[in-house]
C-alpha positions in Angstrom: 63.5 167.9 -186.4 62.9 168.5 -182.6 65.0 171.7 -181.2 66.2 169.1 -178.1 67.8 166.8 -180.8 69.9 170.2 -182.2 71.2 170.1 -178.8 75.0 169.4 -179.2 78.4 170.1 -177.7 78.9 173.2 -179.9 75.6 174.8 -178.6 75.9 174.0 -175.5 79.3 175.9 -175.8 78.0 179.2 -177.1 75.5 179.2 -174.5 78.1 178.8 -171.9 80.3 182.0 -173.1 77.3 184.1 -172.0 77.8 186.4 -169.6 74.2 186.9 -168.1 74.3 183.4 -166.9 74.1 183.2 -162.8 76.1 180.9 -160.6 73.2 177.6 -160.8 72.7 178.1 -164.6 76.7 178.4 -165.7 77.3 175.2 -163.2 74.2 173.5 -164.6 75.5 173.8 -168.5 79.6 173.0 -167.7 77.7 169.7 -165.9 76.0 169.1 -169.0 78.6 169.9 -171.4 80.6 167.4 -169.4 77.5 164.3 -170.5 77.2 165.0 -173.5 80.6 164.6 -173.9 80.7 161.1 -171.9 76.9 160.0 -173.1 76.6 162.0 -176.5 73.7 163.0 -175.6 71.1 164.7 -172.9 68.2 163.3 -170.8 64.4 164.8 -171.7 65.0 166.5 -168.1 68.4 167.7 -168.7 67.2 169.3 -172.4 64.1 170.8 -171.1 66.0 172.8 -168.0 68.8 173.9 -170.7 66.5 174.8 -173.1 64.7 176.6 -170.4 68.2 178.4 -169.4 68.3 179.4 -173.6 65.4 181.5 -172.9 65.6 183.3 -170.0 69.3 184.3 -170.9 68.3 185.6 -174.7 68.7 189.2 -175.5 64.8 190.2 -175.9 64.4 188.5 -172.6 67.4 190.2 -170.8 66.1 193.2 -172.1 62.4 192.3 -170.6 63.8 192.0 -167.5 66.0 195.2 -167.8 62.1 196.9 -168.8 60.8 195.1 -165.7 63.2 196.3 -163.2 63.1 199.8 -164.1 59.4 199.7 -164.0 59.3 198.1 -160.6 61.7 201.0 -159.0 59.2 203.3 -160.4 56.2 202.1 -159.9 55.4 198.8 -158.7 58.3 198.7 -155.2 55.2 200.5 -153.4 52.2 198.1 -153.9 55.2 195.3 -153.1 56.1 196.7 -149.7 52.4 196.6 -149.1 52.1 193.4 -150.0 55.2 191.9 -148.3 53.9 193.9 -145.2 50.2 192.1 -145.3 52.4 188.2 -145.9 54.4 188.9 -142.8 50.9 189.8 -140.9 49.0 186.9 -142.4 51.5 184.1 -143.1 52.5 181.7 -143.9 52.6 182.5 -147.9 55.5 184.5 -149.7 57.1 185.0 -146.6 60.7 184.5 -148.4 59.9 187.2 -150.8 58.2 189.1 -148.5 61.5 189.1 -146.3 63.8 189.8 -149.0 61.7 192.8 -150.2 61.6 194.6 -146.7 65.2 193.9 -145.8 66.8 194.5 -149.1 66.5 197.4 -150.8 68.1 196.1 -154.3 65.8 193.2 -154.0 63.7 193.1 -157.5 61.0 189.7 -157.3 60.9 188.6 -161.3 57.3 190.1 -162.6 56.1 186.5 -162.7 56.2 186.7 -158.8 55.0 190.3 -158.5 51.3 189.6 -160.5 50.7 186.4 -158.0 52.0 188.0 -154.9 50.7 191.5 -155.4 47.8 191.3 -157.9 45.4 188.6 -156.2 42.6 189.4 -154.8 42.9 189.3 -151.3 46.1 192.0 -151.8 44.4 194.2 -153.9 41.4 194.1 -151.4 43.8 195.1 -148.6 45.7 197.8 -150.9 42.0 199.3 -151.4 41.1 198.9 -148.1 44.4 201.0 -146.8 43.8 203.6 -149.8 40.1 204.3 -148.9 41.7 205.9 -145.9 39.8 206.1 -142.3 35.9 206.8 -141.9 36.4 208.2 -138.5 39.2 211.2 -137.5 41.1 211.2 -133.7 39.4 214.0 -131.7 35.5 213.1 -133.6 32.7 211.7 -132.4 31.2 208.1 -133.3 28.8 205.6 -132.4 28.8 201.6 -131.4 26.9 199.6 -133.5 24.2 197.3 -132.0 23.4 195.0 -133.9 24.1 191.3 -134.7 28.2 191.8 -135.4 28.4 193.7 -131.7 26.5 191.5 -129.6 29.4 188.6 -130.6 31.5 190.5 -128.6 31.1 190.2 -125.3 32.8 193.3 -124.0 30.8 195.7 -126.2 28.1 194.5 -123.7 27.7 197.6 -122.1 28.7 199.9 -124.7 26.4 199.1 -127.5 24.8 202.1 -129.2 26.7 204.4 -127.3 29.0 207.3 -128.4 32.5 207.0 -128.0 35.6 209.6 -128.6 38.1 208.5 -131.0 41.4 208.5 -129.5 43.8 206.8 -131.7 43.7 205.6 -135.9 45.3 202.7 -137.1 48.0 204.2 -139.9 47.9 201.1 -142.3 45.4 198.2 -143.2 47.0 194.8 -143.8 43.7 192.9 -144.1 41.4 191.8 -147.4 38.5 192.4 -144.6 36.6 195.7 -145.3 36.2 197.8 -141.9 38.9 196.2 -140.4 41.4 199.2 -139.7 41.8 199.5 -135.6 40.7 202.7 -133.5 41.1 203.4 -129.8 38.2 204.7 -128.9 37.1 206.2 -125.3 33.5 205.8 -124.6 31.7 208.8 -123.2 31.4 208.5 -119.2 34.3 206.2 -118.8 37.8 206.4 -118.8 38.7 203.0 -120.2 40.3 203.2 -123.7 39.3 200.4 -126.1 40.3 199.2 -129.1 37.5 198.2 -132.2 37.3 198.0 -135.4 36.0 200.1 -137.9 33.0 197.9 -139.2 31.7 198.1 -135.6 31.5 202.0 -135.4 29.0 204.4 -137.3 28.6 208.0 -137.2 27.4 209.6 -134.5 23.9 212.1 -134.8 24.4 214.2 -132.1 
């Protein structure tokens, strides 16, 4: 026999005495408690969501999700923050989650949400990209590149090849792009500051 067609008043009872149950899910079963009653029995729809609701409300998964959240405080809430940090910069995905993760402290996304907001690959290229930390230090020494990717750029016209002073670092990366983190740089002989990216800058043999 099908578990939908064990589906009764009496079990939908038991599940309704359970404590774990939030606001949507305890209105969702008292509504259906209710037809069952009237109709003696539930649509395909109406078993699958309860059934659903049966699940995620067991002990062993309670107790998964008790696992998760501890292991998320210690150490996943990092790589999230990042993450949350690159959606706001590069929306429009996740940006509800990403909100609720940089506003609220207590806010824990279900693991399900975590591995496809924080473990794709364009995340995990920006996380590396941040943690491989900057080529170049403020106060050194680099050069323009002049080649292909420079001469795009219109304003590295006259700059091309040339050495510049690094001025400022940019202190995180939010991009899937490698060389992307920002510099200010100050090219020798002039005393305009410009900002460029690290895939246009090599080092400098002086």
């Amino acid at each position: 026999m099908a578990i939908a067609n064990l589906i009764n008043a009496e079990c939908i009872e038991k599940v309704a005495q359970r404590e774990c149950l939030d606001d949507w899910q305890r209105g969702f079963v008292e509504s259906i408690a209710e037809s069952i009653k009237k109709y003696g029995r539930l649509s395909e729809r109406q078993q699958e969501v309860f059934l659903r609701i049966v699940h995620e409300t067991s002990p062993e998964a309670m107790l998964a999700r008790d696992n998760w959240r501890a292991t998320y405080a210690e150490t996943k809430r990092e790589r999230a923050i990042f993450a949350a940090k690159y959606y706001k910069q590069n929306p429009p995905y996740y940006s509800g989650a990403a909100e609720s993760i940089l506003e609220d402290p207590d806010y824990v996304p279900s693991e399900k949400l975590y591995r496809k907001m924080v473990e794709n690959k364009y995340v995990t290229r920006a996380w590396d990209n941040e943690n491989v930390g900057p080529l170049y230090q403020v106060g050194g020494m680099a050069r323009v590149r002049d080649n292909t990717s420079t001469k795009i750029d219109t304003r590295l016209e006259p700059i091309r090849g040339k050495l510049v002073m690094i001025i400022d670092c940019q202190a995180e990366v939010l991009s899937a792009t490698r060389g992307t983190r920002k510099y200010s740089i100050l090219p020798v002989g002039t005393a305009e500051v410009i900002e460029l990216e690290e895939r246009f800058l090599k080092k400098a043999k002086i």
